[in-house]
N, C-alpha and C positions, 0 to 999 in steps of 0.2 A: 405504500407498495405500488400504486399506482403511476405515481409518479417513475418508479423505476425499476416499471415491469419490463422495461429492454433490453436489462442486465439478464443472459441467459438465453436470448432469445432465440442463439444456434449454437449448437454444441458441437464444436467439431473435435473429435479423440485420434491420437494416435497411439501408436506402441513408442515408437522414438522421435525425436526430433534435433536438428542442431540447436536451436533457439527460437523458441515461440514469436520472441517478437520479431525477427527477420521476418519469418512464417508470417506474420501480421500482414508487414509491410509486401511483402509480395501477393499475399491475397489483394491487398491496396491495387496496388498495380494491373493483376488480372482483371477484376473488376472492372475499373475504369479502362482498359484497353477493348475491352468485351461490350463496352457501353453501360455496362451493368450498375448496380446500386451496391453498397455494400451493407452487410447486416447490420445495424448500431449493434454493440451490445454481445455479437459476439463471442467467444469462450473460447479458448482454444488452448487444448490440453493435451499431454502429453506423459506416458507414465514414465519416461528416461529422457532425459534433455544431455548432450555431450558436449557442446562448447555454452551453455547456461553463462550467464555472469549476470554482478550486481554492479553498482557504482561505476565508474570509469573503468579497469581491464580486471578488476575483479574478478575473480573466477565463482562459479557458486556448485555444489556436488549434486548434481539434480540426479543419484540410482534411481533405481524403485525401488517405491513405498513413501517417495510423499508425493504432492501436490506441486506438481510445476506447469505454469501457463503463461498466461497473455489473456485480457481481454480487451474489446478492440471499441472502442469506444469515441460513436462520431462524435464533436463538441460542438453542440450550441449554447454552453453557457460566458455570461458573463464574464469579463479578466476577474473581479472579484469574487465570482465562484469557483473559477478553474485552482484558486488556493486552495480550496477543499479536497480536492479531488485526492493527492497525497493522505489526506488523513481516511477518507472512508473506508480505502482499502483496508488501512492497519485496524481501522476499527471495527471492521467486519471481522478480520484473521479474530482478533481479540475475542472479539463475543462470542465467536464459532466454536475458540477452546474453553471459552467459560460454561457455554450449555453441555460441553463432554465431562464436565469437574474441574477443568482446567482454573480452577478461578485465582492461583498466586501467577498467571500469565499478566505481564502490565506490558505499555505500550513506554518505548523511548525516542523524541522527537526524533524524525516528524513519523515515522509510520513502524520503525523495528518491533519487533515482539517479544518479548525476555519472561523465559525464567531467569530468577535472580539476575544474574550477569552474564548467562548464558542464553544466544539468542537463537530462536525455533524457529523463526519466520524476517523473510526481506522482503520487500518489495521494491519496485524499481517505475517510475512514470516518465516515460517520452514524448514529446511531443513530437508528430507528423503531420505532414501537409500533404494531399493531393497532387500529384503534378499536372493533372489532365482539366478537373474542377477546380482544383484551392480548397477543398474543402481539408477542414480542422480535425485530429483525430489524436485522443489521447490512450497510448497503447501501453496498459496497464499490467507490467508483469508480473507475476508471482511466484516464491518458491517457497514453501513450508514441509519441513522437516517432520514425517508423519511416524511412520514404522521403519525406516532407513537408519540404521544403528552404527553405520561406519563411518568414519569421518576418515579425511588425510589426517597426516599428525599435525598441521597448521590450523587445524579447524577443532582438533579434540578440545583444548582448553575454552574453547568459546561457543562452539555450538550444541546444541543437542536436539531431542525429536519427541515428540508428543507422547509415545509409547512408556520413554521411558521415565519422563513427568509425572503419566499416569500410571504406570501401575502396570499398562495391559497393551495390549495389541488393539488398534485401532482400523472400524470399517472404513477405510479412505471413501468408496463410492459415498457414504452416510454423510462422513465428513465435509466432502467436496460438496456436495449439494445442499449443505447446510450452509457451508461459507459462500458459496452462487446466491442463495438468500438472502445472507445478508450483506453481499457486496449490492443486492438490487433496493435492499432497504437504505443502506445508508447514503447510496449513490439518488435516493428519491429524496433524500430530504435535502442535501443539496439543489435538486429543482426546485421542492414545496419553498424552501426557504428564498428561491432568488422570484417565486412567484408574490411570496409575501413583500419581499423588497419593491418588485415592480411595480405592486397593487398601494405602496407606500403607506404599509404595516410595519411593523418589527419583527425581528425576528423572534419564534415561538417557546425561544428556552427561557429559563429563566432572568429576572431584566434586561430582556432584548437580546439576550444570548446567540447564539445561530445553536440548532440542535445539535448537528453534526458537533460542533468543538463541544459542545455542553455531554455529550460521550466519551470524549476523545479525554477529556480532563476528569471525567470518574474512569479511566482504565489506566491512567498515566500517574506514575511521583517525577517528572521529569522539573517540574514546579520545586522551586528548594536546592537543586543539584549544583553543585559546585561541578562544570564542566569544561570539556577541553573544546574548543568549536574550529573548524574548516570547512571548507567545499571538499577537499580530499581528507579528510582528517586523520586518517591514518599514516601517508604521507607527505602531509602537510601541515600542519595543527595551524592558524592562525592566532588564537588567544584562548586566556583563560577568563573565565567569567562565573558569575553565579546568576542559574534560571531565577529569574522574579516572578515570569506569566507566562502568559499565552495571551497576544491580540486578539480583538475581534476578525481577523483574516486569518488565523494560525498562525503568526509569526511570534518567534520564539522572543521574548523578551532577556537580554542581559546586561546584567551591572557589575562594571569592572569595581577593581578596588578601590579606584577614588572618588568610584560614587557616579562617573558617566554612564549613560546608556546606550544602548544599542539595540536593533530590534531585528533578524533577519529570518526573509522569508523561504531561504533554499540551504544547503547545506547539509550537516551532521553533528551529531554532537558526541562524545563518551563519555562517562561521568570518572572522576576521579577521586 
């Protein structure tokens, strides 16, 4: 926790927003035009998001009653740790709904949230630059489907919302500040880990594991799946392949049908 006690450190709320991460990036901007510093760390939430999107023109239905944000996030780590940074988020959503009962929620590379085949949660990672300093900033957005029960008719077959996983109606405030915890827990062990790396330890999971993916692979069956993979994959699919692993970096491991491999560290995947 210590390591990533920054995760939270300003909370800034609205009623509405166009999209949090603009809102980020223009907070960027004032800042350094101001002279000013900006928060690491960050939060910035919103109970109604109206042009929200995921992946490339994506659209994403952010009403009220879930959880849509940004949080803003300077980057001093390593290229080998900024792979991480993708999975913490999803494994923080995870664990957030596993402490409410949520526990048949699993993770599908690299960060989605699924009930069964129906997903409750996206997240989305940017990378920014400064223009005034240079400085590195990775603007981490969120949108998870809490008490929000309507869907368009494009999203019925595929999405759903916590509420009705569970059973019951859900305190967002309770919730939100659970999953801020553990976006600061698991965003700390990516530091403790590239601390152990620098100090020229191993990493603390199991045979040298990195902690962070030693989580990420007890909340995930992505391992085994016979899946469709692209960088757009919805409109685009590139191949079929079957998951073998997960690297020491996150990257998805696949082997075609004649027994080649392949290993990639961006994209999506859908299971077929």
């Amino acid at each position: 926790m210590r390591y990533g006690r920054f995760v939270g450190s300003t909370l800034e709320c609205h009623d509405s927003l166009p999209r949090a991460m603009d809102h980020a990036r223009s907070h960027i901007r004032q800042m350094e035009a101001e002279g000013g510093s900006v928060a690491n760390g960050r939060v910035i939430l919103a109970d109604t998001m109206s042009r929200s999107k995921g992946r490339f023109t994506r659209s994403w239905h952010a009403p009220e009653g879930g959880v849509w944000g940004c949080l803003l996030h300077a980057s001093t780590l390593l290229d080998n740790s900024k792979r991480f940074v993708p999975l913490a988020v999803g494994v923080a959503c995870c664990e957030a709904i596993h402490e409410l009962g949520g526990g048949q929620a699993e993770l599908r590379w690299v960060n989605d949230v699924l009930f069964g085949e129906k997903k409750v949660a996206g997240f989305l990672v940017e990378g920014h630059t400064g223009s005034r300093y240079g400085e590195e900033y990775h603007l981490v957005g969120f949108g998870i489907n809490v008490n929000n029960n309507a869907f368009p008719d494009e999203l019925t077959a595929i999405a759903t919302n916590l509420a009705a996983e569970l059973g019951r109606e859900i305190d967002i405030t309770s919730f939100t500040a659970s999953f801020i915890a553990k976006l600061a827990w698991n965003f700390g062990l990516i530091y403790y880990e590239e601390a152990q790396e620098l100090a020229g330890e191993s990493y603390s999971g199991e045979g040298g594991r990195h902690l962070l993916l030693e989580s990420w692979l007890a909340l995930s069956r992505t391992i085994g799946q016979r899946v469709i993979f692209g960088f757009d994959v919805l409109t685009s699919p590139q191949y079929e392949a079957t998951v073998v692993g997960v690297d020491e970096g996150g990257g998805l491991q696949l082997q075609f049908d004649d027994g080649g491999m392949k290993t990639e560290y961006s994209g999506e995947i859908r299971y077929i």
